[in-house]
N, C-alpha and C positions, 0 to 999 in steps of 0.2 A: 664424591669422585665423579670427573666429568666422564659419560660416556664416549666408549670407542668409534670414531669415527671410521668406518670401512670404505677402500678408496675403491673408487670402482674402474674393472680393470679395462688397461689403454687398450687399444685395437688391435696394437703388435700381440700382448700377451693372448687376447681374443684369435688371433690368428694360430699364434704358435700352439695353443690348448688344444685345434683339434688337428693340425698337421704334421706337427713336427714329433711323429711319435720315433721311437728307438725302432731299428729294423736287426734280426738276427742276420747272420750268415747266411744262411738259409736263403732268407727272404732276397739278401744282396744278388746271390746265385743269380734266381728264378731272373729278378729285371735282367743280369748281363744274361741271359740266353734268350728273354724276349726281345733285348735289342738288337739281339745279333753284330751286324758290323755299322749302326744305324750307333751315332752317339747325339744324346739330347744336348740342345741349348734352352733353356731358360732363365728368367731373373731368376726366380726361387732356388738354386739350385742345390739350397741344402732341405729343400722341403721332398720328401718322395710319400707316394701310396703308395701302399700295399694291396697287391691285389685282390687279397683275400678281405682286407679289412674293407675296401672299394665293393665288392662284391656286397657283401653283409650289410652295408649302408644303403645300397642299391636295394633291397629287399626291402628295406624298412618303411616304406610308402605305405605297404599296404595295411601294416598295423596303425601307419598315421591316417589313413583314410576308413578305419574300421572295418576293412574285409580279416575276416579270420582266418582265411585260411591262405597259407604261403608258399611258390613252387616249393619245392624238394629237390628239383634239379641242381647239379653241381655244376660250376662256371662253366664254357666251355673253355677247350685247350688252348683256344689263343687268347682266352682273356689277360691275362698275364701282358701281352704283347699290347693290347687295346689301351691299357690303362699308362703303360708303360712309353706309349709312343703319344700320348693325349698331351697335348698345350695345354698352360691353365685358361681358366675361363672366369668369370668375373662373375656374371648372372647365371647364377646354375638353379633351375627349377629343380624342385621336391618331386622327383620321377623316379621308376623303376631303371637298374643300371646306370643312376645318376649317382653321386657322393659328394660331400663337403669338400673334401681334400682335395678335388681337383681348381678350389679357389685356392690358388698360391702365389698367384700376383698380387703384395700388398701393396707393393709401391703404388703398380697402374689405380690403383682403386683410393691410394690416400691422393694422388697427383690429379687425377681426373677431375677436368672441371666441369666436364658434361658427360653425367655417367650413360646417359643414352647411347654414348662412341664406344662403349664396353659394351655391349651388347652380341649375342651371336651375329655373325655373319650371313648365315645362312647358306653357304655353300656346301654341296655334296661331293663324295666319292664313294664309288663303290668298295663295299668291304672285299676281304680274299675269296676267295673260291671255298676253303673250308670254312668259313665262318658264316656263307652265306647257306651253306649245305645243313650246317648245324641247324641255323635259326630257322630251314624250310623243315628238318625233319619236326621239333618243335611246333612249328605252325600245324604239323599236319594233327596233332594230338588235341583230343575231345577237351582235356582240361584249359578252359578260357583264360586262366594264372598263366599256365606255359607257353602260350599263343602272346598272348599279353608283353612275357619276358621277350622271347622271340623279337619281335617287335623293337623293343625298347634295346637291347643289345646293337641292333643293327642304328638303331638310331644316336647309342653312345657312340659307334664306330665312325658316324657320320654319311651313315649309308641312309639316307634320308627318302629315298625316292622307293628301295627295299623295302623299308620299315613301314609306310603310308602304305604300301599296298598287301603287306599283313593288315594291317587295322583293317583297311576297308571288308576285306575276306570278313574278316572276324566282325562286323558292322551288326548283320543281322541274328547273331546269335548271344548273343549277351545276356546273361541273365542278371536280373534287378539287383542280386549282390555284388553283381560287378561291375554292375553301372560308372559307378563315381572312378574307382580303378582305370576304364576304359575311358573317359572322359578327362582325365586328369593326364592320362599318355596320349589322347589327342593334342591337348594342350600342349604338353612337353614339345611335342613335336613340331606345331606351329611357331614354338619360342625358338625352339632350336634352328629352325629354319629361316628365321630373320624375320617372323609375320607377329610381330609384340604387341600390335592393340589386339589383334584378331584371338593370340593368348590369352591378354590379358580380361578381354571379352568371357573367352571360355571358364577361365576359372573361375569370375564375380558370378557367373550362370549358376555353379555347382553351391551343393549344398556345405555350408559350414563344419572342417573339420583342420585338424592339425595341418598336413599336406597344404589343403588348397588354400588356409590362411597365409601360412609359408608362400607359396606362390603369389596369390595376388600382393602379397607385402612385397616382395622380392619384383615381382613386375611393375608395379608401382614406384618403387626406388628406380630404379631403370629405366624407366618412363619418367621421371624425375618429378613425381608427386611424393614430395619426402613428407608430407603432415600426414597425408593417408596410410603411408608406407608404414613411419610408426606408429600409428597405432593398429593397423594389421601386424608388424612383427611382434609387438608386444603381446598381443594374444596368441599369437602363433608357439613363442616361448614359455607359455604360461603351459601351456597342453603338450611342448614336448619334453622327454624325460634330459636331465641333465648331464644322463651318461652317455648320452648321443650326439653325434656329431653334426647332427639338421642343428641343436638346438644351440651350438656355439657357433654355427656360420648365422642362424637367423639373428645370432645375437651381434655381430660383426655386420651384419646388415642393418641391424638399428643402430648401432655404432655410426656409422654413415652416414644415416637419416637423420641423426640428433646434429651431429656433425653442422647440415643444411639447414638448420630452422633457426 
């Protein structure tokens, strides 16, 4: 008997596995009260986050970069609205308050003939008055994880200029466990803000872990070194678990890369 041939799956099925999950009632609520009178346009537009599940992916950094220990903090109140008002985006670094799911442009990403134009922009706005209130009480807290989130929250919001000046605060106190943590959210930041060799600098710097294989694979596709790309994604998927949503978008990112060679 000839053996089974397993086909391996297209990019759309790679997309749809870790986006297009079922949303309760519930969850429908919550987005129509964060968009208030604000209605989205996007290509995707049968694709939505959950903000909760958004949250939870967001967290997941730090077990990929082997800090043990994880805020406890609960979202803040407007995260709901943050997630919910967020454009998709193409190159999404393996960051704290970052998630898979907000890659939901598959067209832009199969159509693109120069994936370096998919890149952030790097343009800033200031988050709301409460959101920035939240991420200061945060800063102000001894625990370097909550300070860290802080951080990162305001820099999903696109509050870029906010964000860079918590890190700096927090620059001289860091301790060696949360070394790689704080240097992987410098990173993020520098990607986010449209400075992509200066990122992709920082992460080849960092020592070898799930996260920052992720990112230099994912920076490197973006940067349009696709031989490098995969084989940083391919290690990258090898170390994260399969019930996680890093490791169906890193896999959607080698998709691409194999795509180019």
């Amino acid at each position: 008997m000839n053996p089974v041939t397993k086909t391996p799956p297209s990019l759309a099925d790679l997309m749809i596995k870790f986006v297009n999950r079922p949303l309760t009632a519930a969850d429908v609520e919550a987005e129509t009260g964060a968009l208030g009178a604000v209605e989205p346009h996007e290509v995707a537009v049968g694709f939505r986050s959950d903000p909760r599940l958004a949250w939870n992916e967001g967290l997941a950094v730090f077990a990929s970069l082997g800090v043990k220990e994880s805020p406890k903090t609960a979202a803040p109140a407007e995260w709901a609205a943050v997630v919910v008002r967020q454009e998709s985006t193409a190159a999404q670094p393996f960051a704290l308050a970052n998630y898979p799911q907000q890659v939901r442009d598959l067209t832009a990403l199969l159509q693109a003939n120069d994936l370096t134009e998919l890149r952030p922009s790097g343009e800033s706005q200031p988050a709301s008055t409460s959101l920035r209130s939240w991420a200061h009480k945060q800063a102000a807290k001894p625990d370097v994880a909550e300070v860290l989130l802080a951080a990162a929250v305001l820099r999903a919001a696109r509050d870029f200029e906010e964000a860079e000046t918590i890190l700096n605060n927090l620059r001289n106190r860091i301790p060696e466990a949360m070394r790689s943590a704080f240097a992987n959210e410098e990173a993020a930041l520098l990607w986010q803000r449209g400075r992509a060799e200066e990122a992709a600098a920082a992460w080849v710097s960092m020592s070898e872990s799930a996260a920052v294989l992720f990112n230099r694979g994912m920076a490197a596709l973006f940067l349009n070194k696709v031989a490098e790309a995969r084989q940083l994604l391919k290690k990258a998927i090898a170390l994260i678990p399969e019930s996680d949503g890093w490791h169906h978008l890193a896999s959607l990112y080698l998709a691409l890369a194999e795509m180019r060679i």
